[in-house]
C-alpha positions, 0 to 999 in steps of 0.5 A: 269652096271647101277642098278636100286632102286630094285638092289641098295636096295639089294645091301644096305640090303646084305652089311648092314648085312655082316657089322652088322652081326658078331656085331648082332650075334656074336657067328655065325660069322664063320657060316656067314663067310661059307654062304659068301664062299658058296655064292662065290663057288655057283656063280663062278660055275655058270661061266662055269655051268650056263652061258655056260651050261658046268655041272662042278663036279669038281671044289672042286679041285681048292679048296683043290689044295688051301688050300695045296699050301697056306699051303706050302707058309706059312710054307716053307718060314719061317720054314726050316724043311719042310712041312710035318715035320712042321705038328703036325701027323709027330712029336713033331715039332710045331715052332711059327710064329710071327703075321709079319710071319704069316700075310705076310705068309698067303697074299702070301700064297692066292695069290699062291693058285688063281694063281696056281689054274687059271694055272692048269684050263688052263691046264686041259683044254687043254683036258678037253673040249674035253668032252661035256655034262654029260662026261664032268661033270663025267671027272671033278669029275674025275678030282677031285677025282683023284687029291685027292688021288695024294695028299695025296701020297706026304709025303712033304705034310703030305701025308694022315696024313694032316698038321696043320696049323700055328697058328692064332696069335691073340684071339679066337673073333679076328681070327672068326672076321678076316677070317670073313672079308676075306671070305666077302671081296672074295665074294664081288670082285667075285660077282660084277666082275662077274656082269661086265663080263656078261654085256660084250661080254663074257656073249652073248658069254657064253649064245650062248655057252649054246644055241648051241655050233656048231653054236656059232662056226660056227658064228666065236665065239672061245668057247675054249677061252671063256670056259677058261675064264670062268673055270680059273676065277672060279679057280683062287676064289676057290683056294683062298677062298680054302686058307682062308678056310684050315686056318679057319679050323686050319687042312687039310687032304683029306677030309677037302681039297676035300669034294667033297660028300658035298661042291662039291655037294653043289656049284652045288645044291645051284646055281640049287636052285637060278636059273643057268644061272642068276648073282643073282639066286646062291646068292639066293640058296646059302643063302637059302641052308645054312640058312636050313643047319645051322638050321636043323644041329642045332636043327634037326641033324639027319633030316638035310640030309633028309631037304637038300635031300627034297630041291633038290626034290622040286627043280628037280620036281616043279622049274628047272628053280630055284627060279629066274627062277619062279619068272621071269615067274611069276612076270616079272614086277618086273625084268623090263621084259615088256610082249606084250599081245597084240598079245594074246588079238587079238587071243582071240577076233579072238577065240570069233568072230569064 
């Protein structure tokens, strides 16, 4: 867990920025407040992604099964009518919170939605890891798709018509600048979280995992309970962030709760694009990810999916190891990586002398 002057001056520059960036740019706090979400989906789906190999396209379903239990708490425990008559598409309803009701309602309401999304990892674990390699990335997109579509088969919560969120009891400046915290603040708990786990036992556990997973067994290592970790810790921060996020958005429904073409994809593209398998190479993706993003959808909309698709190109064809990963092979020294070239400068003097 010691950090080395490259590492604290990173850590400087990114706390410095998530600090000052809503104050320099005020008018892209919300944006920011995404690159940080985007920053915690990437590297929570490294967890069971890149440290153990396990591909998972599932992992929206934590963050809608979020967003639906958070708006449960905050609705239910202060108004008796129900969710799905509270939300605006069912009727004229719309009762007021106070600033108290709302605050407490959303505190619980995040909290509800990590835990209720860490039980049903355990649960769709328990049939899940059967599957290895590609079936199990298809079984969690399944997985997602399927619970989705159960979803919005439940008029308790709006059915297909969605809910509307309570509103925000505070100006527009102050709402952007708190959620901005939140999604900030869930960001970093994950991300140095993360780095202690991987300096544990479980990192050596999830890599002999990703190595081979038949000898890791073989050599005593419980790869089910490990996986599990893995999976309900990424859960349990997509269910919570999935909270912050449906009250960012004021309204869910299907496809803000389950945007699995878009942030399901994205999470996996952005940790591929830093380098899987390392604690900084999902940092790296998914800032540069949404930086290109943001851009092309402000000032180049029609080309943004052709920018995106071009970036997943280069990064299948030219950099499959991720950014990291180049910069690793390239530049060792500078991860403290020391290289014996000594064995090779013997083989080229037994070359010559031949």
């Amino acid at each position: 867990m010691s950090m080395n002057k490259k590492t604290m001056f990173t850590y400087g520059g990114l706390a410095l920025f998530g600090i000052l960036g809503p104050m320099l740019f005020p008018q892209y706090t919300l944006s920011i407040a995404y690159l940080w979400m985007m920053v915690l989906m990437a590297s929570t789906w490294d967890t069971l992604g890149g440290q153990m190999g396990y591909n998972s396209l599932g992992n929206i379903t934590f963050f809608g099964v979020g967003m639906y239990v958070s708006a449960i708490v905050q609705i239910s425990f202060f108004y008796d009518g129900g969710v799905g008559e509270y939300t605006s598409a069912m009727g004229s309803i719309k009762p007021e919170f106070t600033a108290a009701e709302y605050f407490w309602g959303l505190g619980l309401g995040i909290l509800a939605a990590g835990i209720v999304g860490l039980a049903l990892s355990l649960v769709f674990s328990s049939f899940m890891f059967g599957l290895r390699g590609p079936y199990f990335a298809i079984g969690s997109l399944g997985l997602a798709i399927a619970v989705a579509e159960v979803t919005i088969t439940i008029d308790y919560v709006g059915g297909a018509s969605g809910i509307s969120m309570p509103l925000f009891p505070g100006d527009i400046e102050f709402r952007s600048t708190f959620f901005y915290i939140l999604c900030f603040a869930f960001t970093i708990v994950s991300h140095f979280l993360l780095r202690w786990l991987y300096s544990t036992q479980f990192g050596l556990a999830a890599n002999a995992i990703r190595d081979d997973e038949d000898k890791a067994e073989a050599m005593g290592i419980p790869t089910l309970a490990y996986k599990r970790i893995g999976w309900a810790i990424a859960a349990f921060f997509m269910g919570c962030i999935g909270a912050v996020a449906g009250n960012m958005a004021g309204f869910i429904d299907k496809e803000v709760a389950y945007p699995i073409p878009t942030f399901g994809i994205f999470m996996v593209a952005m940790a591929l694009l830093g380098g899987k398998g390392t604690l900084w190479g999902p940092v790296l993706g998914a800032i540069i990810f949404h930086v290109v993003k943001e851009a092309t959808w402000t000032y180049l909309l029609n080309l943004q999916w052709v920018a995106l698709g071009l970036i997943l190109i280069i990064n299948i064809v030219y950099f499959q190891q991720g950014i990291m990963g180049w910069l690793k092979t390239k530049y060792p020294e500078l991860f403290g990586i020391v290289v014996d070239t000594s064995n090779i400068a013997d083989d080229d003097e037994k070359e010559v002398a031949r």
